[in-house]
N, C-alpha and C positions, 0 to 999 in steps of 0.2 A: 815346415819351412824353417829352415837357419837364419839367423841373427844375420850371415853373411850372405846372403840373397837376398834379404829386406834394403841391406844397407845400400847393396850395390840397386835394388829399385830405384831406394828413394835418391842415392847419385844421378842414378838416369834421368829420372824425373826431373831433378833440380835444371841437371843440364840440359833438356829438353825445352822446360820453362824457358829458363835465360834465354836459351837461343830462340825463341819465336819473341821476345821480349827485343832482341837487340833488331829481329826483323820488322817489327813493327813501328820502332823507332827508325829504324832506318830508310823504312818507307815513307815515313811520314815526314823524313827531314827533305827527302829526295823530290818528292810530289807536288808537280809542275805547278800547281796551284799553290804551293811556299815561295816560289819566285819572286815576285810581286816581296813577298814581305821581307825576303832574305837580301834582295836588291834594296830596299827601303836603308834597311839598317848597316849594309856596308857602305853606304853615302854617310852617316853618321859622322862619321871620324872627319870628315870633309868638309865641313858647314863651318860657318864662321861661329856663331852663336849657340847656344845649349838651347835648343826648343823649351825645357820645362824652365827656363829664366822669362819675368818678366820685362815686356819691351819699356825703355824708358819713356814718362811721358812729357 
């Protein structure tokens, strides 16, 4: 085996990894069951108050 068929493996490989990496996150950003939390947190910016402030007594 040459030096230059390892490397270009080990390129494939890398690019292979990544890319089932960026599908895995991208499934999990996407799935219906993130709704729920992703709707939560774009109400954020909207609310009068900072939830982690204490209310005055």
């Amino acid at each position: 085996m040459s030096i230059e068929l390892n490397v270009g493996l080990v390129r494939g490989l890398l690019t292979l990894i990544l890319f089932l990496a960026f599908m895995t996150l991208w499934a999990w950003a996407w799935n219906k069951n993130r709704k729920h939390d992703f709707d939560r947190m774009a109400r954020l910016p909207l609310e009068d108050q900072d939830p982690t402030q204490e209310q005055p007594r």
